[in-house]
N, CA, C and O atoms as CSV, one atom per row, in Angstrom:
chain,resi,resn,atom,element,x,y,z
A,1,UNK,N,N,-16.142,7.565,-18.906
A,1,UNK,CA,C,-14.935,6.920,-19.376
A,1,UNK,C,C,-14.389,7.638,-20.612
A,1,UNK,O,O,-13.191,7.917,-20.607
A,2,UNK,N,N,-15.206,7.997,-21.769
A,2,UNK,CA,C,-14.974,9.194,-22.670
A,2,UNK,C,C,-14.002,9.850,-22.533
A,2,UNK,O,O,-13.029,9.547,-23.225
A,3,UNK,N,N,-13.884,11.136,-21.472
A,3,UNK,CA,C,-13.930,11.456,-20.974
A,3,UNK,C,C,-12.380,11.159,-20.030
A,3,UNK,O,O,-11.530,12.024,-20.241
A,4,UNK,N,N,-12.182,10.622,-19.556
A,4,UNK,CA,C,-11.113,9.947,-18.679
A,4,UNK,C,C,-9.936,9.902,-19.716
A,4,UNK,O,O,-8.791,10.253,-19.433
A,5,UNK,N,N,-10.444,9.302,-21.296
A,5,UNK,CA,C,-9.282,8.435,-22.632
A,5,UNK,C,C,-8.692,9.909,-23.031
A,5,UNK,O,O,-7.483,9.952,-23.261
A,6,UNK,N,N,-9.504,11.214,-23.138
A,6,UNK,CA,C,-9.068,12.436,-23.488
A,6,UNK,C,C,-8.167,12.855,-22.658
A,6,UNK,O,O,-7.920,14.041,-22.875
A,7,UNK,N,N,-7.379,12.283,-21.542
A,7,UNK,CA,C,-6.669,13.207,-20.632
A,7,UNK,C,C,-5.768,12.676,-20.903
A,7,UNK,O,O,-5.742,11.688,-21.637
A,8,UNK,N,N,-4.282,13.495,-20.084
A,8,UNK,CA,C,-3.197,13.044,-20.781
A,8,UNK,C,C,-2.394,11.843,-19.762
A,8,UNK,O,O,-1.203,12.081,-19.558
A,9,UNK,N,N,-2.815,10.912,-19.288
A,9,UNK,CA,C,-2.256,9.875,-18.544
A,9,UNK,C,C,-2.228,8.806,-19.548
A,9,UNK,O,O,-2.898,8.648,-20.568
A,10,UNK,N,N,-1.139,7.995,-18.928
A,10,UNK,CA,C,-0.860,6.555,-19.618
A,10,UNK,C,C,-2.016,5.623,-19.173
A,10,UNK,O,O,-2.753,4.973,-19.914
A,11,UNK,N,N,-2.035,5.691,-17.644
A,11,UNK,CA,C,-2.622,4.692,-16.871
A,11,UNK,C,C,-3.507,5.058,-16.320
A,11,UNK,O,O,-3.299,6.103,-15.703
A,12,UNK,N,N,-4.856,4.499,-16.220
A,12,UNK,CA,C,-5.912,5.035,-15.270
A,12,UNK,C,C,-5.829,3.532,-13.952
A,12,UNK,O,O,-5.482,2.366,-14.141
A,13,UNK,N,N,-6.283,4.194,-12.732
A,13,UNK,CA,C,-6.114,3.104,-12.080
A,13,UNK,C,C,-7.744,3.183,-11.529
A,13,UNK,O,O,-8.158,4.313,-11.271
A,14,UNK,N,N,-8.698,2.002,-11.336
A,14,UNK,CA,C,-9.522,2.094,-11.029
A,14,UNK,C,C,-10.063,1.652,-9.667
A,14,UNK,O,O,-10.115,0.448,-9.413
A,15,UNK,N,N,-10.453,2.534,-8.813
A,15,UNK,CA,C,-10.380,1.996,-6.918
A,15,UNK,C,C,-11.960,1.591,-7.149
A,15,UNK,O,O,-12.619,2.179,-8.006
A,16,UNK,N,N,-12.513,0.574,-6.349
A,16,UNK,CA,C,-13.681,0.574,-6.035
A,16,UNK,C,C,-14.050,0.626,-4.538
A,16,UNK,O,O,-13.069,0.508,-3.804
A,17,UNK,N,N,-15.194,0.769,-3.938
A,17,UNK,CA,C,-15.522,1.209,-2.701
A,17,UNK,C,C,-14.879,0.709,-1.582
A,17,UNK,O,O,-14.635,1.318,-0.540
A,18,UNK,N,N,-14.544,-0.771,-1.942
A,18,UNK,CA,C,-13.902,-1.772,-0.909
A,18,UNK,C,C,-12.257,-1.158,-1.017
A,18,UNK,O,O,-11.328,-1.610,-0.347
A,19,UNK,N,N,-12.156,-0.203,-1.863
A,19,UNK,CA,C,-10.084,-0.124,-1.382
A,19,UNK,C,C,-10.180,1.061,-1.001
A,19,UNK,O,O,-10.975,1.965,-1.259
A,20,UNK,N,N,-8.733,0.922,0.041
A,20,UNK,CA,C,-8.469,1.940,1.137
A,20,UNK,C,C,-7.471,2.253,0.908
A,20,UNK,O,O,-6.701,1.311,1.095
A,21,UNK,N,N,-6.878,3.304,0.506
A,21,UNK,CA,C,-5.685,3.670,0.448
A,21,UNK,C,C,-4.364,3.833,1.655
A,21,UNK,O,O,-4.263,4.907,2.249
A,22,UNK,N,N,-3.702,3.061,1.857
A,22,UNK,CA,C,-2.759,2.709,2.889
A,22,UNK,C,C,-1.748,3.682,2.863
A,22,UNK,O,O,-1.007,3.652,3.846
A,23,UNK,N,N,-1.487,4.611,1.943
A,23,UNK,CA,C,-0.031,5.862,1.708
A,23,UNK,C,C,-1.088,6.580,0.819
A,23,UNK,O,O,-2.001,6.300,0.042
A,24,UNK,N,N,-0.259,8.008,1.538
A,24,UNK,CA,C,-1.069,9.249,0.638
A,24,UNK,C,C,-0.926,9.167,-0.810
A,24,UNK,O,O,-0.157,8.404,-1.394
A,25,UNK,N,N,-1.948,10.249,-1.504
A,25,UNK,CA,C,-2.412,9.873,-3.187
A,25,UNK,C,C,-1.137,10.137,-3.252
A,25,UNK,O,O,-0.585,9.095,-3.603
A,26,UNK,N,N,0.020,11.390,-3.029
A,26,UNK,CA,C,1.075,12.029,-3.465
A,26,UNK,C,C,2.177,10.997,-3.693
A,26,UNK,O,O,2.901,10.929,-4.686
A,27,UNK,N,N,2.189,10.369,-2.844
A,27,UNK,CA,C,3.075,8.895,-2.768
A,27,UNK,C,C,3.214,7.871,-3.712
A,27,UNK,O,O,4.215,7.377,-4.233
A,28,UNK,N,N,1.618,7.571,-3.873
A,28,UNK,CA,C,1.196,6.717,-4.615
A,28,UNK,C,C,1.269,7.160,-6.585
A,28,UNK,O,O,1.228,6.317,-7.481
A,29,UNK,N,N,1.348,8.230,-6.720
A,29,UNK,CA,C,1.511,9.003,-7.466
A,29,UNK,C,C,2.848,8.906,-8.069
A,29,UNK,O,O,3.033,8.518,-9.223
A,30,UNK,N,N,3.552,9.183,-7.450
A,30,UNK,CA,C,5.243,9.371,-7.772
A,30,UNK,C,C,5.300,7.733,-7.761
A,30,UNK,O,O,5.948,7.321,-8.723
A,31,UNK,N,N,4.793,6.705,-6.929
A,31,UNK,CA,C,5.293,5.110,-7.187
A,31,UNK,C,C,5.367,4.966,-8.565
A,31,UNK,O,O,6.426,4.594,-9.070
A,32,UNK,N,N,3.994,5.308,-9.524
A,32,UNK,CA,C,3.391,4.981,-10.739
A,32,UNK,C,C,4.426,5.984,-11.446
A,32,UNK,O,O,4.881,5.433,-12.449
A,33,UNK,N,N,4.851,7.029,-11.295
A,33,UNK,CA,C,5.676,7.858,-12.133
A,33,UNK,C,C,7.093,7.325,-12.594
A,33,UNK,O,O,7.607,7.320,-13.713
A,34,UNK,N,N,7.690,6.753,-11.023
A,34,UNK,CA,C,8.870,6.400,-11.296
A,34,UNK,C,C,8.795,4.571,-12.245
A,34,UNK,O,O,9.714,3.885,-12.690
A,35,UNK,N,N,7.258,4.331,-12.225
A,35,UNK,CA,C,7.623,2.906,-12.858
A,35,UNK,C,C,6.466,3.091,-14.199
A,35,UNK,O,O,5.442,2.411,-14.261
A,36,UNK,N,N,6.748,3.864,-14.966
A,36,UNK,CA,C,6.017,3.996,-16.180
A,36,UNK,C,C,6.475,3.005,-16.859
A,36,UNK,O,O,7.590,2.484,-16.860
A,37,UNK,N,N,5.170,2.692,-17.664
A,37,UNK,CA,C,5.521,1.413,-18.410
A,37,UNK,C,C,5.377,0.218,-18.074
A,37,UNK,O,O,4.795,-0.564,-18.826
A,38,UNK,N,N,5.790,-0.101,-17.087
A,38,UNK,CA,C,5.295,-1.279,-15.992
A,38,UNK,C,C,4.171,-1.707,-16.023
A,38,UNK,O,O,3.296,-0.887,-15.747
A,39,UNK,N,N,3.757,-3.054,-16.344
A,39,UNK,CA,C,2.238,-3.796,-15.498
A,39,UNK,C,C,2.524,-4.444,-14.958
A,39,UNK,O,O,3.501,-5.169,-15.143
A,40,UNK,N,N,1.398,-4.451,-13.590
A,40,UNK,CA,C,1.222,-4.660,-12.457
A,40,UNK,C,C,0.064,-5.941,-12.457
A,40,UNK,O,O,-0.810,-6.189,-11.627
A,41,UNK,N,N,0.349,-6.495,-13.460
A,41,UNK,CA,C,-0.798,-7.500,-13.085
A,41,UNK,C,C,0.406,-9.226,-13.346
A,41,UNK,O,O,1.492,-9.372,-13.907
A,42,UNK,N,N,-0.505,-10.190,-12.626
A,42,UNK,CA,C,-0.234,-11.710,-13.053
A,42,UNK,C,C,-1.235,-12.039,-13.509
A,42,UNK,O,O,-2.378,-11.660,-13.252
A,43,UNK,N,N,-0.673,-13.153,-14.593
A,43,UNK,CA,C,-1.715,-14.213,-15.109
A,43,UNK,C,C,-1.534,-15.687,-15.156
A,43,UNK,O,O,-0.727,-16.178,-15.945
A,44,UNK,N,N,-2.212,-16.384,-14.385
A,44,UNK,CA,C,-1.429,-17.884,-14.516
A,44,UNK,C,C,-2.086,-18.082,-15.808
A,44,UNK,O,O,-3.020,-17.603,-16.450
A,45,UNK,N,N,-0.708,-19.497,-15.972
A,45,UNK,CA,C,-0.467,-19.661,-17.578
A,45,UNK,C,C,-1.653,-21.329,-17.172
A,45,UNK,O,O,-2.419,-21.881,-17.962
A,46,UNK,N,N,-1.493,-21.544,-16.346
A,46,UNK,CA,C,-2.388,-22.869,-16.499
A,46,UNK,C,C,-3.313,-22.921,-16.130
A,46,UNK,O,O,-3.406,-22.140,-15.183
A,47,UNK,N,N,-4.642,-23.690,-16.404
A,47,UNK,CA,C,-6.233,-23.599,-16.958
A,47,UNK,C,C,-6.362,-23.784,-15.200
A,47,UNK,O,O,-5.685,-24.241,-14.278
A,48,UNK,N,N,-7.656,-23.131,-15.404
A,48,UNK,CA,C,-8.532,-23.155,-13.662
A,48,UNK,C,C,-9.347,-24.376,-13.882
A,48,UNK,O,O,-10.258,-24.434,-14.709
A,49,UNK,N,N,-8.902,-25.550,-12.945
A,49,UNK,CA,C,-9.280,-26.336,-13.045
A,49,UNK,C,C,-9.861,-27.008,-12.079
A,49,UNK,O,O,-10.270,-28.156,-12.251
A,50,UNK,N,N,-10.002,-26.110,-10.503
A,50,UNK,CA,C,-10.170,-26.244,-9.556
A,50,UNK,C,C,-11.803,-26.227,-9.023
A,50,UNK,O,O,-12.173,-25.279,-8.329
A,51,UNK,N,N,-12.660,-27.208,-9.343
A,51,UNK,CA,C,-14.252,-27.089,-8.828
A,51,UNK,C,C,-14.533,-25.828,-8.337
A,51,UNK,O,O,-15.366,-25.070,-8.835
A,52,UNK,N,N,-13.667,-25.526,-7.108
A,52,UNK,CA,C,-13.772,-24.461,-6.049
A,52,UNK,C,C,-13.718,-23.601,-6.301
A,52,UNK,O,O,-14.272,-22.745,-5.611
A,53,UNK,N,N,-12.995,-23.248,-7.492
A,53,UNK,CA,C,-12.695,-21.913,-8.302
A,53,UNK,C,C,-13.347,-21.559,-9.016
A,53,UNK,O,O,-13.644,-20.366,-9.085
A,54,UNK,N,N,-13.876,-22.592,-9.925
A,54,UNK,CA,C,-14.730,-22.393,-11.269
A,54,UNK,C,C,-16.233,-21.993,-10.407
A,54,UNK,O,O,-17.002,-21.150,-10.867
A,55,UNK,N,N,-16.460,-22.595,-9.342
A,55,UNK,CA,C,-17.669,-22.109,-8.549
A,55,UNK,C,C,-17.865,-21.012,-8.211
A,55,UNK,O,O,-18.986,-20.511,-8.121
A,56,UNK,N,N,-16.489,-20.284,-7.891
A,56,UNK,CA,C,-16.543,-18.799,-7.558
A,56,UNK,C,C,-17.028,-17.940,-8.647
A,56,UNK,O,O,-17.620,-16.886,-8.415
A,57,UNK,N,N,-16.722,-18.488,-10.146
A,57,UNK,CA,C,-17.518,-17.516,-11.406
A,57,UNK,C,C,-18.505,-17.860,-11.984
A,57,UNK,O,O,-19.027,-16.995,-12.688
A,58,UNK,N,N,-18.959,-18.808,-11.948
A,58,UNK,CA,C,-19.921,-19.735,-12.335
A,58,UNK,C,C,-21.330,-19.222,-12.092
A,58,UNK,O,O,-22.200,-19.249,-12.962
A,59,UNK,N,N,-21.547,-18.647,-10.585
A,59,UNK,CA,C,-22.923,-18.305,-10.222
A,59,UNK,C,C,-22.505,-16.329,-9.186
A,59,UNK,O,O,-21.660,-15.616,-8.645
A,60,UNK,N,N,-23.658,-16.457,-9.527
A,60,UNK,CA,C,-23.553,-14.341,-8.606
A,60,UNK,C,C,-23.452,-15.074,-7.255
A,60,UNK,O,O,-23.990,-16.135,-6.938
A,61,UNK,N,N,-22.599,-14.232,-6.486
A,61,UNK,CA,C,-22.188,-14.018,-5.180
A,61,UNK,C,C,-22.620,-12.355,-4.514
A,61,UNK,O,O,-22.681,-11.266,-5.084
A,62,UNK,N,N,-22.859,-12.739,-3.128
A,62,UNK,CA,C,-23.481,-11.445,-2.936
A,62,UNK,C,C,-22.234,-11.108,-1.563
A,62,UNK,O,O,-21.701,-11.906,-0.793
A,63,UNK,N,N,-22.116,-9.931,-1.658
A,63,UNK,CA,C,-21.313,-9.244,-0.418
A,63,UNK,C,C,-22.073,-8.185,0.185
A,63,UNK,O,O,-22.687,-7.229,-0.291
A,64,UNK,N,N,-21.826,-8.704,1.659
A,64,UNK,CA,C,-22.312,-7.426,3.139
A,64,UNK,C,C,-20.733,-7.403,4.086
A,64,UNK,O,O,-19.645,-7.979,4.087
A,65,UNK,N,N,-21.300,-6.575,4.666
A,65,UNK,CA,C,-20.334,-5.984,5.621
A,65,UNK,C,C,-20.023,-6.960,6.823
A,65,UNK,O,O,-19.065,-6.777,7.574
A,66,UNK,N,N,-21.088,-8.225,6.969
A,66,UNK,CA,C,-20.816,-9.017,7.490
A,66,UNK,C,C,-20.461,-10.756,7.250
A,66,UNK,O,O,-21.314,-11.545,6.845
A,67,UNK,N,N,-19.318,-11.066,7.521
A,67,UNK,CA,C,-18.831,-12.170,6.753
A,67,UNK,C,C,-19.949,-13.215,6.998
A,67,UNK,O,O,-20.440,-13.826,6.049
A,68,UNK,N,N,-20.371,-13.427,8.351
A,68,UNK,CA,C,-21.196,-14.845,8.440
A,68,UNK,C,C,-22.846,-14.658,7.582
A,68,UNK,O,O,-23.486,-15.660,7.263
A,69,UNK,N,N,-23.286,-13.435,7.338
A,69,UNK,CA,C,-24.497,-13.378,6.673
A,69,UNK,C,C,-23.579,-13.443,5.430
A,69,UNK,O,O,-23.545,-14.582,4.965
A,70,UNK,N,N,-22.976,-12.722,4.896
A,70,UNK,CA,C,-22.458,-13.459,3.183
A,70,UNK,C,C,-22.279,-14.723,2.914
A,70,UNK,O,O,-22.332,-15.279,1.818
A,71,UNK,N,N,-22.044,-15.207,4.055
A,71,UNK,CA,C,-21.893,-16.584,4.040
A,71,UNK,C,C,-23.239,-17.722,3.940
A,71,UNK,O,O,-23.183,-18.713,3.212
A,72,UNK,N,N,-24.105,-17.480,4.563
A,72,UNK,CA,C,-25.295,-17.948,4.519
A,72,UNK,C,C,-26.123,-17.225,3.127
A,72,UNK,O,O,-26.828,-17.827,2.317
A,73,UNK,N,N,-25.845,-15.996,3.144
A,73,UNK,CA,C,-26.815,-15.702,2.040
A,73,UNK,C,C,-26.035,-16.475,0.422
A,73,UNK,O,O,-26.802,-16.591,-0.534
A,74,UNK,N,N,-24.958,-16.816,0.296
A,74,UNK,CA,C,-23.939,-17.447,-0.752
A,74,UNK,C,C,-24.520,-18.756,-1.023
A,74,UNK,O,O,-25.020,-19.123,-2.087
A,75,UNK,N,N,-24.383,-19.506,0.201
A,75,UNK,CA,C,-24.996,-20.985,0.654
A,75,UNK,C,C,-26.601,-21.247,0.230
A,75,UNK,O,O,-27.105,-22.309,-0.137
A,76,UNK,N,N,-27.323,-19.770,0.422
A,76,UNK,CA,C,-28.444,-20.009,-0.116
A,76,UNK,C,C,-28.920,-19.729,-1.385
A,76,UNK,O,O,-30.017,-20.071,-1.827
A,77,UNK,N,N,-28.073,-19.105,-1.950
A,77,UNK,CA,C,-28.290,-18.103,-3.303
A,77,UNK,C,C,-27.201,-19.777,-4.456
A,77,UNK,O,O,-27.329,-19.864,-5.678
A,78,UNK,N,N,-26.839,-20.183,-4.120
A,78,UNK,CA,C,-25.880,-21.235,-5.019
A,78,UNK,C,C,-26.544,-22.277,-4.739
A,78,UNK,O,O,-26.305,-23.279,-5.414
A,79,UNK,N,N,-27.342,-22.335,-3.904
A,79,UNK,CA,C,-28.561,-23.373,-4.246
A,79,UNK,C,C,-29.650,-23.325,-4.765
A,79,UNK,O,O,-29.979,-24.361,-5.343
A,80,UNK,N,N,-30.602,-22.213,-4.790
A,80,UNK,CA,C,-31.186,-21.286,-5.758
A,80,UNK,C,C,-31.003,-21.519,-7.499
A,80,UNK,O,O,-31.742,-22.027,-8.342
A,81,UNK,N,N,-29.931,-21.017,-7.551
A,81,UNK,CA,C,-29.203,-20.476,-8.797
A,81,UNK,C,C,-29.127,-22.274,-9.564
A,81,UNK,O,O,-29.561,-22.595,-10.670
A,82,UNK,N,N,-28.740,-22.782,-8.988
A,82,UNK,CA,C,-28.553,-24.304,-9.112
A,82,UNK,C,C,-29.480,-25.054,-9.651
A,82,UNK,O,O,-29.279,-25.889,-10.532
A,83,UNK,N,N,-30.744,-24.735,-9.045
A,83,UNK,CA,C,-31.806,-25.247,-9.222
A,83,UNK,C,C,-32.369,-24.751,-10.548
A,83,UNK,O,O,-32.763,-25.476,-11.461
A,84,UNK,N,N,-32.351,-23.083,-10.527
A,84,UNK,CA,C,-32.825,-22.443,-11.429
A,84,UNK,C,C,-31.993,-22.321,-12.698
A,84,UNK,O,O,-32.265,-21.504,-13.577
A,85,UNK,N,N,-30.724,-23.368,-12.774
A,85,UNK,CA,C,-30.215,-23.192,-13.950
A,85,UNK,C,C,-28.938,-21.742,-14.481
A,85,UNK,O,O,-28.537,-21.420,-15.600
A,86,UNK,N,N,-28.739,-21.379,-13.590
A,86,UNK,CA,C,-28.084,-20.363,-13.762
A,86,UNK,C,C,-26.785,-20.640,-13.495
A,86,UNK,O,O,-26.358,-21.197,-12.484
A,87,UNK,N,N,-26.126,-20.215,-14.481
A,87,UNK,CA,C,-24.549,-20.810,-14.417
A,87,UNK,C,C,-23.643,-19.763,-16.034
A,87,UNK,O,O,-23.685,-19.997,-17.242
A,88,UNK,N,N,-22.958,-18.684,-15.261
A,88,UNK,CA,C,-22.561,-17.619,-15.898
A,88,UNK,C,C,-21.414,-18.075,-16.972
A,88,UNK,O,O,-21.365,-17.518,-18.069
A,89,UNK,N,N,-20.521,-19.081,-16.625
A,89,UNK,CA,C,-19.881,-19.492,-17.575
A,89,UNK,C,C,-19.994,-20.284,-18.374
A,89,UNK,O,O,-19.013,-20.633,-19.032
A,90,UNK,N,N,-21.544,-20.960,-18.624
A,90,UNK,CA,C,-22.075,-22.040,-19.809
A,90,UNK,C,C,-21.350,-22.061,-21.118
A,90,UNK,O,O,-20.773,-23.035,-21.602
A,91,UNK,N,N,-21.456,-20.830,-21.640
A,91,UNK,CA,C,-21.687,-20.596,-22.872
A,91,UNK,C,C,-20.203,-20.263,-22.961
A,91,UNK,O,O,-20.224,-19.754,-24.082
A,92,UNK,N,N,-18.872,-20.185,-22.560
A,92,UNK,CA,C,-17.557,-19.330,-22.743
A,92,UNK,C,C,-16.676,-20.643,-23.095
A,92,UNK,O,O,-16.885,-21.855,-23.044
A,93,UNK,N,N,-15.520,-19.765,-23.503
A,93,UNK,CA,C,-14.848,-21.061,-23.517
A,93,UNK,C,C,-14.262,-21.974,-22.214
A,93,UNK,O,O,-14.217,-21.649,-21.028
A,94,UNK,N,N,-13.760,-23.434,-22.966
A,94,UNK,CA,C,-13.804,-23.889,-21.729
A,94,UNK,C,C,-12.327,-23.918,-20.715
A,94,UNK,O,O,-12.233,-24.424,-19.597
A,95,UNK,N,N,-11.512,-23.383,-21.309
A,95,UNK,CA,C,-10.586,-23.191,-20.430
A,95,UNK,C,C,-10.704,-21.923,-19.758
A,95,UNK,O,O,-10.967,-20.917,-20.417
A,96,UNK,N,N,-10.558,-21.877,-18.677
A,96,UNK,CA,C,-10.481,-20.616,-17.594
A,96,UNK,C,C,-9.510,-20.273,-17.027
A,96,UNK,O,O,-9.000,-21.235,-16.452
A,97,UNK,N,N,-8.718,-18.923,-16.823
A,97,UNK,CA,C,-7.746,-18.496,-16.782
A,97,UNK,C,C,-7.579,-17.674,-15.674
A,97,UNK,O,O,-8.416,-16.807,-15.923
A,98,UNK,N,N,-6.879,-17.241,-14.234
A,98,UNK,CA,C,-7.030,-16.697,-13.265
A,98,UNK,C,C,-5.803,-15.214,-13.152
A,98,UNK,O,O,-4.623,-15.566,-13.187
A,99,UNK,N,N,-6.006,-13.991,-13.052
A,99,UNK,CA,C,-4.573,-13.216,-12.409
A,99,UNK,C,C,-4.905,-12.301,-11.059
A,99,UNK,O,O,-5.859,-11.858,-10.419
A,100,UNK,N,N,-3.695,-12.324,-11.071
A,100,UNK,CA,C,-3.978,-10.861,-9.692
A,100,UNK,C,C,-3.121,-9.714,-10.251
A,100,UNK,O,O,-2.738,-9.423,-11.384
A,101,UNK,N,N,-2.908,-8.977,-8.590
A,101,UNK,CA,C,-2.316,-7.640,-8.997
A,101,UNK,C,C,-0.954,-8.219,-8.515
A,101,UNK,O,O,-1.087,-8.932,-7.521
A,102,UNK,N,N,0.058,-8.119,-8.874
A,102,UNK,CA,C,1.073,-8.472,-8.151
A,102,UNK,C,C,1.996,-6.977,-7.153
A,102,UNK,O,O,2.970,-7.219,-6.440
């Protein structure tokens, strides 16, 4: 990352294994050129207040390549975790805040 801050870009964009690029880099390239300056993100303004949601950060979730074993291994690992006390947002504050990429 060092390393990355020394070069001369505004924006670094960071892909992880799960994204696929849908239009060539060249494309994608000139999108970000012609909209310098621009962020690309949302943030809702009102607190996550949704059980369902707060559950999603609350405890580790595991991902495979197959939806119905993530699914069972989730089901079993959040009961686990439950038991064993593990709960990632204890200690933070208590309002929780959600964005995407828009």
């Amino acid at each position: 990352m060092k390393k990355a801050f020394t070069g001369k870009y505004g924006y670094y964009h960071l892909l992880s294994g799960h994204d696929f690029l849908l239009k060539p880099v060249q494309q994608i390239q000139e999108y970000y050129e012609n909209n310098t300056g621009k962020v690309f993100l949302a943030v809702d303004r009102n607190p996550l207040n949704k059980p369902s949601m707060l559950a999603r950060i609350d405890q580790y979730n595991i991902n495979t390549a197959n939806r119905h074993i993530t699914m069972l291994l989730n089901r079993f690992t959040t009961i686990l975790q439950n038991i064993i006390g593990i709960h990632r947002i204890k200690n933070t504050p208590d309002e929780k805040y959600f964005g995407s990429v828009k």
